[in-house]
N, C-alpha and C positions, 0 to 999 in steps of 0.2 A: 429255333435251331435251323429251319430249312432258308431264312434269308441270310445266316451267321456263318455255315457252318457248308460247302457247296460238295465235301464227300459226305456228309449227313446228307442233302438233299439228292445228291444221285443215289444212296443205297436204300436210303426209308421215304423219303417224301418225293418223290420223282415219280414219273411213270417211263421217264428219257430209256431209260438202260430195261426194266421190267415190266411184264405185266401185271405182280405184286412188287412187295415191296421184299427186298432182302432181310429175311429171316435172321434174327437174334434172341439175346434176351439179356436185360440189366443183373450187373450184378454189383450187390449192395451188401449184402450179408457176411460178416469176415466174425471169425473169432481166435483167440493166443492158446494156445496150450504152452504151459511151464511145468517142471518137473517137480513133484512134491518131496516129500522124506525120503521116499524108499526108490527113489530117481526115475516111476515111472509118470507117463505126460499126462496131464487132467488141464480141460479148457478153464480158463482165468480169467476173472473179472478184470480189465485193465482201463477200463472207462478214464478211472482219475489218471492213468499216465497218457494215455490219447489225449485226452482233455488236456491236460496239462501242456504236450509238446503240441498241437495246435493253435494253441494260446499265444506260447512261447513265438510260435513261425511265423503268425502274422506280423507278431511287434517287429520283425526282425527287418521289414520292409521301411523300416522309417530309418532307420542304422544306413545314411549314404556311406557308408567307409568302404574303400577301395581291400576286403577281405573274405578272408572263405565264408560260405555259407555255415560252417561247423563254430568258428569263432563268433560268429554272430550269435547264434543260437547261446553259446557259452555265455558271453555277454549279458546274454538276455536271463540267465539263470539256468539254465536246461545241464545236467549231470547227468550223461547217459552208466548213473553208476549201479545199475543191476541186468542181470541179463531181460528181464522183462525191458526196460527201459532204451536196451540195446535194439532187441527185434520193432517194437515201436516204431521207432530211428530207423528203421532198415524197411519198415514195411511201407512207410511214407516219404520217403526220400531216395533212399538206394534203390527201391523197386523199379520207382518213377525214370530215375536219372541213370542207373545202372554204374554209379559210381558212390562214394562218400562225401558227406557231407563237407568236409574238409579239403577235398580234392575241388573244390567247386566256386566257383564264381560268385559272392553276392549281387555285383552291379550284374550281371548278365540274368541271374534269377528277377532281380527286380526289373531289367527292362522286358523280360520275359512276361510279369506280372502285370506290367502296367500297361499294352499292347490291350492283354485279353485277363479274364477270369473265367475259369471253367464253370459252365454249368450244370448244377446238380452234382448229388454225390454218390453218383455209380458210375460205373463202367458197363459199354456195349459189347458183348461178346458175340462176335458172327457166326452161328451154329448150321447158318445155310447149307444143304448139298452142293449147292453152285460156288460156295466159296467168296471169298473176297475179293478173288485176283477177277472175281467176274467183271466190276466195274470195270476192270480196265481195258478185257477183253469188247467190253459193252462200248468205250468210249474209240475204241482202234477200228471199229468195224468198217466206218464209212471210210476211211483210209487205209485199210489193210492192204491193198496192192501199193502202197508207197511204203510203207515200215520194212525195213529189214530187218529181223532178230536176228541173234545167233554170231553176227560180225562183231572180231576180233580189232578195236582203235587200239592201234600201238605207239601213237603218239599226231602230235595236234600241230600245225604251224599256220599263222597267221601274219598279214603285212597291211597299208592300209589300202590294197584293194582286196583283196579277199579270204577267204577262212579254209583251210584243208585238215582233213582226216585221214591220219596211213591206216591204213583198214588190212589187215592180214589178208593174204593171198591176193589181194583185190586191188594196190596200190591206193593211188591216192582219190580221194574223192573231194570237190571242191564247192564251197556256195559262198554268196554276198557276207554270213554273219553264219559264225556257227555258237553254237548252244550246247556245254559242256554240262551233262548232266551227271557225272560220274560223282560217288560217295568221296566224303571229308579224305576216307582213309586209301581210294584212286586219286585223288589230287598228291597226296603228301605221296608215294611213289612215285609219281610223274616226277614229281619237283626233283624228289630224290634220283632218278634214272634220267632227271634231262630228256622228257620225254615230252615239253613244250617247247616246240620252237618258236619261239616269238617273244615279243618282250613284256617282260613281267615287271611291276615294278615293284619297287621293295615293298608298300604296305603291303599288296598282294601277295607277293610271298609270305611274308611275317604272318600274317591271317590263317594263311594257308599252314604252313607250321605249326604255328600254337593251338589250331583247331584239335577235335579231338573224338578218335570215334568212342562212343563206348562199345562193350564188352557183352554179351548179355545173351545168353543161351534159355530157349524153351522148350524143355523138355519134354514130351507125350509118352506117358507112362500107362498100358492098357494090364487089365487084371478081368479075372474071369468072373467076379463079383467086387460090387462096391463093401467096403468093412472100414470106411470113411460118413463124419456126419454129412448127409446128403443133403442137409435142410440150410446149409452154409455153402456162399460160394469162396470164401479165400482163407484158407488156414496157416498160421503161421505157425513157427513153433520155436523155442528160444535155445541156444545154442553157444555152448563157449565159446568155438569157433565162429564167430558171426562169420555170415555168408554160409556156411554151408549147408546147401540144398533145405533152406530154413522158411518153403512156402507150396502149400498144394493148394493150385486152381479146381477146382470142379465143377467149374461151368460146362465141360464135355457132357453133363448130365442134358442139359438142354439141346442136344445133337441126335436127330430124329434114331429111335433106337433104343436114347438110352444105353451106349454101351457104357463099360465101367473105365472110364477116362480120367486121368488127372494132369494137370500142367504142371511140372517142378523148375521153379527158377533159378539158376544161378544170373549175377552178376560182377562186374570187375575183375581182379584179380581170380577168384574163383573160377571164374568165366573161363580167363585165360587157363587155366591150370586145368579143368576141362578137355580143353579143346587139346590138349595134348594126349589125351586115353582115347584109349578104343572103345569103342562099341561097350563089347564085354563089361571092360571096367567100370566104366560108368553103371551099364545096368547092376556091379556087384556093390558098387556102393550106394544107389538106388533102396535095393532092397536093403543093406544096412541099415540103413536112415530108416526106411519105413518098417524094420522089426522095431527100430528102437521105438521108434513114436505109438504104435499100434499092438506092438509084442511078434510074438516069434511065431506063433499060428498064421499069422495072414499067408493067403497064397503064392506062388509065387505069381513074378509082373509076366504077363506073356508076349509082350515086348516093348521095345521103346523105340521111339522116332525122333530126332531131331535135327538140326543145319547147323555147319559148324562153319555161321558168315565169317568168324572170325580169320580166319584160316584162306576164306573163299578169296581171291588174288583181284575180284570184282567187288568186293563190296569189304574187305578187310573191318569187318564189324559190324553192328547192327543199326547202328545210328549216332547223331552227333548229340552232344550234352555241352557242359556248360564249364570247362575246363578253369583255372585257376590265374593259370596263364595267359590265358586270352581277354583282351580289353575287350571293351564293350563299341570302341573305334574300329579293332581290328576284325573285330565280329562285323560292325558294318562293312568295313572296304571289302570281306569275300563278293557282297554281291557288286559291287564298282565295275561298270565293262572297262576290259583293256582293249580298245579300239573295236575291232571287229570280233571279241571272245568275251563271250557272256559265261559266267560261271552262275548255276545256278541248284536248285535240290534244297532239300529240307536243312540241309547244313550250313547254308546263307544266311538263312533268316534269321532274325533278332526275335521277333515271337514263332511262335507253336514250335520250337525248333523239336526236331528229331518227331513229326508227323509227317501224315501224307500230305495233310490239308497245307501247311506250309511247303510239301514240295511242289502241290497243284498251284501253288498262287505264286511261288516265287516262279513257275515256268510262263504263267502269264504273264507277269511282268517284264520276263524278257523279250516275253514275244511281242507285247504289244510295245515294247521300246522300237525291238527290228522292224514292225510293221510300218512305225509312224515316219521312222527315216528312212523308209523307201517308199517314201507316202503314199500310202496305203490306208483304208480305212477299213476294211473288213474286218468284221467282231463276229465270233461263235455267235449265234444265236442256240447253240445247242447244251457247251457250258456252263455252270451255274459262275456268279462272277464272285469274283474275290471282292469283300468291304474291308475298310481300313477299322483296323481294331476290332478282331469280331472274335466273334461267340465261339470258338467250338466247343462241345459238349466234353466233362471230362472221362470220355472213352477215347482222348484223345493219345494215352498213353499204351494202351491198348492196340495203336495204330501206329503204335512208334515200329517199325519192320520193315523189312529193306526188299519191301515191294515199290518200295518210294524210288528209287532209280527210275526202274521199269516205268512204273506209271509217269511217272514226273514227265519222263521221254515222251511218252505218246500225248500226254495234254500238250505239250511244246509244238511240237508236228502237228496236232491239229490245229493249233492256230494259226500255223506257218504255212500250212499245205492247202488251206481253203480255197 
């Protein structure tokens, strides 16, 4: 992992950013609860439907047809026709992509696939004090008097001598090549508000458009005792209404303390429908859901936390996924520079899309494009470097968070500011 994978080596195998290593722990352990006769939930053996639609999703990768990922699977035999067979479906696809099966790209899944294969079958959940927003703070440090946080770009113009930023309050601010790191769903309002001045060309644009953020809320749900199997870290539970609030995390167990923590996920549609309640509501339908699953004794939640990026006018979502619409050509042209304007971030890329590790690598790539044409040869000696076709581990979903801006930004600058 530490030569495949370069935010795996700065958080666990590095000493760069710590003097241990960034505190986690795998989680591997999931089990279904379904509703028996009497409609209350008891955990369920689903091995043969797991087994089955895993079967089903590798074949699916040999199917070149220009079609959704849902059609393929059909093809392939897959009938998502019980609720068991639904949550399934949702706990390995929707979870991951925070969309449907159906809504979704096969050539983009399979150029995705053929890039990289994730390794092992867990996920790394970071339970550190420090956090995960550490590395980034870890990698900004020797350039901290050159980063500016907190400035407001209200729009971009470029010519082919050089690159400006209108920066709120501040005017304009100007360099040799600028480096737009803004989310899938900051591009598609620029485009929409005319907020690039310079010239786009249509693949660009087109790219830019059918791109797609997804949706995808994580909710922290805290209780003054665990009355949840502690011995599991992902529960799902099955549900007419697929998507709703139909998975509890409790990887927060591993969070020095031990408080009684859960992660509830919505995705998509849900997402959005979400992001429209308050506070309140949300935690009243919280506790609905988990009377239903647990019964009407549990106590009550004594609060909940979440970020509503969808809503946020800087990151309009949580990440990019693999949209239906979007070729696997026009997927390439996001990263194409239009002269002096590099577009780059996790939403570029053709693999790892919608991680961090695809935002760190596609920021080096622009940098070291800017370097070379203002020939230039200084390389980070202090970065782990990006390999073509690599490894990362599958905690790569887990990473899918739109800390990728932010950090994206700071790897760029330190390659640029050396």
């Amino acid at each position: 992992r530490a030569s495949g994978y370069p935010i795996w080596t700065l958080a666990r195998d590095s000493s760069k950013c710590f003097a241990d290593v960034l505190n986690g722990q795998y989680s591997s352990k999931y089990e279904y609860m379904d509703t028996n006769s009497t409609g209350q939930y008891n955990v369920v053996d689903a091995r043969s439907v797991t087994e089955e639609f895993d079967k089903l999703f590798d074949k699916i990768f040999e199917n070149k047809s220009n079609i959704s990922v849902g059609d393929a699977l059909r093809y392939e035999g897959w009938n998502p026709d019980t609720l068991l067979k639904q949550i399934v479906e949702w706990s390995k696809f929707n979870y991951f992509y925070a969309t449907t099966s159906d809504r979704s790209s096969l050539p983009l899944l399979i150029a995705e696939y053929d890039q990289y294969k994730f390794e092992g079958e867990s996920d790394f959940m970071v339970t550190d004090q420090r956090g995960y927003v550490s590395i980034a703070h870890c990698i900004a440090e020797p350039i901290s008097n050159r980063i500016e946080l907190g400035a407001v770009v209200t729009s971009i113009d470029w010519n082919d001598e050089c690159f400006c930023a209108h920066v709120a309050g501040q005017g304009r601010v100007c360099g040799d090549y600028g480096i737009t790191t803004f989310s899938i769903g900051v591009l598609q309002n620029f485009l929409e508000n005319g907020q690039f001045n310079g010239t786009l060309s249509r693949r660009k644009i087109d790219a830019i458009k059918y791109s797609e953020m997804a949706v995808y809320h994580s909710i922290s749900v805290g209780f003054p005792s665990s009355f949840w199997n502690t011995n599991t870290d992902i529960i799902y539970r099955t549900e007419a209404r697929l998507g709703y609030y139909p998975v509890i995390d409790t990887s927060g167990k591993g969070i020095p303390g031990s408080p009684a923590i859960v992660l509830m996920a919505v995705t998509g549609d849900e997402a959005k429908r979400v992001s429209g309640l308050t506070k309140d509501e949300i935690y009243d339908e919280i506790m609905d859901v988990m009377r239903l699953w647990y019964g009407s004794d549990i106590p009550n939640a004594t609060d909940i936390e979440y970020y509503d990026w969808y809503s946020d006018e800087f990151y309009r979502g949580m990440f990019s996924n693999i949209p239906l619409n979007l070729t696997l050509e026009e997927k390439e042209n996001l990263a194409v520079p239009e002269g002096r304007l590099y577009v780059s971030g996790e939403g570029v890329m053709v693999y790892s899309t919608g991680t961090v590790h695809a935002a760190y690598c596609s920021g080096i790539d622009s940098a070291t494009d800017i370097l070379e044409k203002k020939g230039l040869s200084e390389r980070s000696t202090f970065l782990p470097k990006c390999e073509d076709k690599t490894t990362p581990p599958s905690s790569a979903y887990s990473m899918r968070m739109s800390l990728i801006t932010f950090i994206m930004t700071l790897f760029s600058l330190f390659l640029l500011l050396l």
